[in-house]
Biotite code that builds the C-alpha atoms (Angstrom):
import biotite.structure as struc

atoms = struc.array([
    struc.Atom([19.345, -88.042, 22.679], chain_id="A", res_id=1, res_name="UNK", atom_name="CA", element="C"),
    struc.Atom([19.583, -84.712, 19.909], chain_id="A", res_id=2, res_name="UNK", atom_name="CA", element="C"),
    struc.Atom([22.418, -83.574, 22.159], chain_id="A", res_id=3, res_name="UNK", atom_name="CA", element="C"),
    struc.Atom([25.064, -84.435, 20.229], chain_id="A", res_id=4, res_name="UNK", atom_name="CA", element="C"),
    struc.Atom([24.656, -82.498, 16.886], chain_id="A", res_id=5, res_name="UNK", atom_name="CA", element="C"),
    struc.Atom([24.116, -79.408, 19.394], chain_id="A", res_id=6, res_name="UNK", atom_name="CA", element="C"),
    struc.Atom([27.389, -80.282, 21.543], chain_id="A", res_id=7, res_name="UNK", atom_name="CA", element="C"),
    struc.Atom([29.464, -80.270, 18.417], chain_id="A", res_id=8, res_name="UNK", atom_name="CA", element="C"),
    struc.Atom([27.836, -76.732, 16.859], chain_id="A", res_id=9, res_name="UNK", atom_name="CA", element="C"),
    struc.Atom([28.954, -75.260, 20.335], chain_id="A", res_id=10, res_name="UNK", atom_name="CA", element="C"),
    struc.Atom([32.446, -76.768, 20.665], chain_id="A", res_id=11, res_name="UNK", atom_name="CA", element="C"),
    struc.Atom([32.983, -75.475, 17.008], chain_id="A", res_id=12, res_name="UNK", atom_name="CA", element="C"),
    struc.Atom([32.297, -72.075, 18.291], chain_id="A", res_id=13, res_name="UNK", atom_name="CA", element="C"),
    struc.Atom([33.992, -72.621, 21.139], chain_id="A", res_id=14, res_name="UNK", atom_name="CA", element="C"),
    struc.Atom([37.537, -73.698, 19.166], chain_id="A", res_id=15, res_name="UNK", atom_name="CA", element="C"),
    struc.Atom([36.854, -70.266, 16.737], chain_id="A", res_id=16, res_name="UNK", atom_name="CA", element="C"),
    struc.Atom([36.754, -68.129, 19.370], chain_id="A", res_id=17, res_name="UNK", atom_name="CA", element="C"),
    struc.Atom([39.934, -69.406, 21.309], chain_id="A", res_id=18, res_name="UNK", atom_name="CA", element="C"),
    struc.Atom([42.003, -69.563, 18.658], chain_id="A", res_id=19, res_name="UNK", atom_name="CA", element="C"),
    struc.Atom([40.950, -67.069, 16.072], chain_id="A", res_id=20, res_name="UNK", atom_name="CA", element="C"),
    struc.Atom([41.907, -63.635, 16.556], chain_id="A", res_id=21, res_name="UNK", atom_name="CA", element="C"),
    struc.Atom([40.071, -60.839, 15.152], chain_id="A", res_id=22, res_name="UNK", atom_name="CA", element="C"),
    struc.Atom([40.738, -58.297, 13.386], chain_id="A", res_id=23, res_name="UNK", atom_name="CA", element="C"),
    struc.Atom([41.321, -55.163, 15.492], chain_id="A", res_id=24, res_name="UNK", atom_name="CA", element="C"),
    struc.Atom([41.055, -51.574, 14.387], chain_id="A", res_id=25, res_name="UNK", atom_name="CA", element="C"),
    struc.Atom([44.331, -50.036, 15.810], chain_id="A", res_id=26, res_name="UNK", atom_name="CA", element="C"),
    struc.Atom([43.828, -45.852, 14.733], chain_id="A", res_id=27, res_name="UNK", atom_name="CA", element="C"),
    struc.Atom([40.350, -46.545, 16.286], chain_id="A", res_id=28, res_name="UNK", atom_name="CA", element="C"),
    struc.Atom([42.093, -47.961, 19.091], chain_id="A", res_id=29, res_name="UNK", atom_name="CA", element="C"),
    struc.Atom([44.103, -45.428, 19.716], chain_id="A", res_id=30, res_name="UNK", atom_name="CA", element="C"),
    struc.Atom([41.533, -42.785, 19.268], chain_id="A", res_id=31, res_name="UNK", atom_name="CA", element="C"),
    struc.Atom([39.650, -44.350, 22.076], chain_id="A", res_id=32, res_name="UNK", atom_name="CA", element="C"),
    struc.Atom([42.577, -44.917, 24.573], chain_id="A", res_id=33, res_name="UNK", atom_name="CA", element="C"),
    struc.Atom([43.426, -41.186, 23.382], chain_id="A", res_id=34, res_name="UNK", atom_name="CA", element="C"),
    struc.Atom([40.324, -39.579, 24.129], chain_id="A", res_id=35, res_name="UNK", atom_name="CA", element="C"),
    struc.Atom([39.848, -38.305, 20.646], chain_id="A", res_id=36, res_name="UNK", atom_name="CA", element="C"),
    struc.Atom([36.299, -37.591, 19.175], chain_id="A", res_id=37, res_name="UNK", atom_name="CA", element="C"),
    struc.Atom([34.910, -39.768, 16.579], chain_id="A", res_id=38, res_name="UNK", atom_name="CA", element="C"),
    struc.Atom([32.195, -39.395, 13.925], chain_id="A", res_id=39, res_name="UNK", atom_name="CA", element="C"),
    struc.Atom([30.160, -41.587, 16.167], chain_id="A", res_id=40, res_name="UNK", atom_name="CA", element="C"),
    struc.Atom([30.638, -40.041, 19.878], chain_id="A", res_id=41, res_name="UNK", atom_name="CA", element="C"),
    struc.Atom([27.302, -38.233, 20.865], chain_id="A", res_id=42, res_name="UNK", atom_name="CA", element="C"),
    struc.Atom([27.328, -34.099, 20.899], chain_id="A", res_id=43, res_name="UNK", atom_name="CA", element="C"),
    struc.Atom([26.455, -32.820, 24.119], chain_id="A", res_id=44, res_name="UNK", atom_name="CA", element="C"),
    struc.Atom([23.574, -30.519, 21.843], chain_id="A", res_id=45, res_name="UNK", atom_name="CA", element="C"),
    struc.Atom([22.375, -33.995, 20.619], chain_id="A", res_id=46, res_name="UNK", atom_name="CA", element="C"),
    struc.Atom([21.036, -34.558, 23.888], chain_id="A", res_id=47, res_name="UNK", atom_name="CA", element="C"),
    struc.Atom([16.896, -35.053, 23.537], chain_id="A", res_id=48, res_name="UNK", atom_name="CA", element="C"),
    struc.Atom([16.445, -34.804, 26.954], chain_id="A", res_id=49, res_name="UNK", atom_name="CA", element="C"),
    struc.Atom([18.214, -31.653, 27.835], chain_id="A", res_id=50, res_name="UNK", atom_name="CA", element="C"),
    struc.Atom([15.315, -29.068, 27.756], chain_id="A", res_id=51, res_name="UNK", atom_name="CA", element="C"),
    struc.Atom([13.546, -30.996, 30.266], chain_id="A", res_id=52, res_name="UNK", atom_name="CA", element="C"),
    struc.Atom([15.736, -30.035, 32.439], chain_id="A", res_id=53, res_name="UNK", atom_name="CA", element="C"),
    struc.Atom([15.055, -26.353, 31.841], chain_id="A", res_id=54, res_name="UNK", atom_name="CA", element="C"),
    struc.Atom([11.500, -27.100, 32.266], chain_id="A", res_id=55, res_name="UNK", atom_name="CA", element="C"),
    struc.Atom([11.322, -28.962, 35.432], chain_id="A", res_id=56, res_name="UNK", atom_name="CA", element="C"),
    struc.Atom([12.968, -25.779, 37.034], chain_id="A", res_id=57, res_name="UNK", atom_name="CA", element="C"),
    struc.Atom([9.261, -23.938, 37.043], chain_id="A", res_id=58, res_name="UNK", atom_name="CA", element="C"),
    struc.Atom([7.500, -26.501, 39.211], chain_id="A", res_id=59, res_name="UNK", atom_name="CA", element="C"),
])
């Protein structure tokens, strides 16, 4: 019993995501596909990690 009210939540879901479509970003798309840098792609300088590299080296 309590299944029921659960069972419908999920098949609600379930229909949304079938036949909704979202929205999709096609210039970030293509950017993406394209190789292009973004705003939000990491620098390679940006990197906190990269001295350690340097400093295992010594040892």
């Amino acid at each position: 019993m309590g299944r029921g009210r659960a069972k419908a939540k999920q098949t609600k879901v379930a229909r949304e995501l079938k036949y909704n479509t979202p929205q999709t970003d096609l210039e970030r798309l293509q950017q993406e596909l394209s190789g292009g840098r973004t705003s939000t792609s990491v620098e390679e300088d940006d990197d906190p990690y990269g001295s350690w590299s340097d400093d295992d080296s010594r040892y």
